[in-house]
C-alpha positions in Angstrom: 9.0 -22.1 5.1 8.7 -18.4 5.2 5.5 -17.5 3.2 3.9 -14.1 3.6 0.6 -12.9 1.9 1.7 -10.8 -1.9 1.0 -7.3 -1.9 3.9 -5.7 -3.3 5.6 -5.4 -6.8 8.5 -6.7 -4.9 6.6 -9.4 -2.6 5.8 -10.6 -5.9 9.3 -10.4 -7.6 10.3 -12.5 -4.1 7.4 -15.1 -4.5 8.9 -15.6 -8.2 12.3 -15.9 -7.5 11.5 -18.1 -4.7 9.0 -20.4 -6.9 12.0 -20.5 -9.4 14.1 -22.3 -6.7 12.0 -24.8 -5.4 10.2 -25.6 -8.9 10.8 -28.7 -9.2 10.0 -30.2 -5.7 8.5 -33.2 -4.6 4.8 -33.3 -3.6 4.5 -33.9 0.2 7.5 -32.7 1.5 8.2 -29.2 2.9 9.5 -27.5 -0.4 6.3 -29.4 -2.3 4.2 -27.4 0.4 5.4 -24.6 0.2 5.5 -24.4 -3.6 1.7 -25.5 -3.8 1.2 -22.1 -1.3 3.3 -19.9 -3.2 2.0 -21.0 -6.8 -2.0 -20.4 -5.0 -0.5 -16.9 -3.8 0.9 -16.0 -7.0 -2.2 -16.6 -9.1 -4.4 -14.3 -7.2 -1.9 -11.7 -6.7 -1.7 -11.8 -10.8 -5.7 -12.1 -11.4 -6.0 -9.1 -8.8 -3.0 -6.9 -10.5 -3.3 -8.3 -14.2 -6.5 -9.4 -14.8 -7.4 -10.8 -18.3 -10.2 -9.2 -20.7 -12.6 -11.4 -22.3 -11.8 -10.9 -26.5 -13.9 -8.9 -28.4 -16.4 -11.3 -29.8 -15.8 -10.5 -33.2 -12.0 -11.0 -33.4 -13.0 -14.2 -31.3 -15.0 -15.3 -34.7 -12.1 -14.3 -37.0 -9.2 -15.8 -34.7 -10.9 -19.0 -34.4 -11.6 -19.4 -38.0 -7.7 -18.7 -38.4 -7.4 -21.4 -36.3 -9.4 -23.9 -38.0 -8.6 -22.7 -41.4 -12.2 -21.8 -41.9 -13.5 -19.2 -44.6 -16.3 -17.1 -44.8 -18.5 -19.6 -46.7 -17.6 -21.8 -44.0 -19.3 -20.0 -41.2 -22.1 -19.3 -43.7 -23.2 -22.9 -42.7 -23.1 -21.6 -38.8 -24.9 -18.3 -39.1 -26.8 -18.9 -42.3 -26.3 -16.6 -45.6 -22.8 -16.1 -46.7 -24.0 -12.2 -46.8 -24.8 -12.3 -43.5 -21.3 -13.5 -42.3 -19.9 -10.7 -44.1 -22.4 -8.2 -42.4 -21.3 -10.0 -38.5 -18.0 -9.7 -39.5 -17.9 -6.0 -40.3 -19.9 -5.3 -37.4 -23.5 -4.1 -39.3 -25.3 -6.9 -37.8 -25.2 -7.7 -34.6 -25.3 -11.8 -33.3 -28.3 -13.3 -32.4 -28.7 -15.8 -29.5 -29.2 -18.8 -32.0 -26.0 -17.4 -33.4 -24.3 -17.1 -30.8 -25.2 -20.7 -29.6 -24.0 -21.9 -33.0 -21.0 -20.4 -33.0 -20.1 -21.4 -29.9 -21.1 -24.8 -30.3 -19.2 -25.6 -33.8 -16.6 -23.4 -32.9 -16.5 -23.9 -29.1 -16.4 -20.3 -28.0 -17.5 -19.6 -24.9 -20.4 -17.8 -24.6 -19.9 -15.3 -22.3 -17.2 -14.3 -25.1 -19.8 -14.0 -27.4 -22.7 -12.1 -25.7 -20.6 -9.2 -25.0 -21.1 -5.6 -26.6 -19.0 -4.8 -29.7 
């Protein structure tokens, strides 16, 4: 077991290749070590390099109502007025925090999703 903190494009590009090879080993023995080590090192070399943005809270709404094949009358019963869903979704009103707990209670977005600026 040769394992080496990531730093590089190509440290990574090793670490991959190498985790492609010993995928499939067995918990507790050397390879299983060495590929619980080299997923952990992988994972924050990729949150460092490529981290993730939170989704803008709107398209959040909208991509979860996709999802649930919800309609704008729908979330009326989660915001209140169907005019007002209209309004939240073309961004001339912003959420409130009873909103905002609604939402992500029925439609179980996280909350820091929903509290950002949009």
């Amino acid at each position: 077991m040769n394992i080496q903190p990531i730093k590089t494009e190509l440290d990574y590009e090793k670490a991959l290749k190498r985790l492609e090879v010993i995928f499939d080993a067995k918990k507790e023995t050397k390879e299983g070590d060495e590929l619980e080590i080299l997923s952990i090192l992988i994972e924050k070399f990729e949150k460092e390099k490529y981290p993730i943005e939170m989704p803008d809270p709107i398209e959040a709404i909208k991509f979860r109502m996709e999802q649930l094949g919800m309609k704008q009358k729908d979330l009326a019963e989660v915001v209140g007025f169907k005019s007002r869903v209209s309004e939240i979704l073309n961004r001339k009103r912003k959420l409130t925090l009873e909103m905002i707990r609604n939402l992500s209670q029925k439609l179980n977005i996280p909350t820091e999703v929903l509290i950002q600026n949009y």
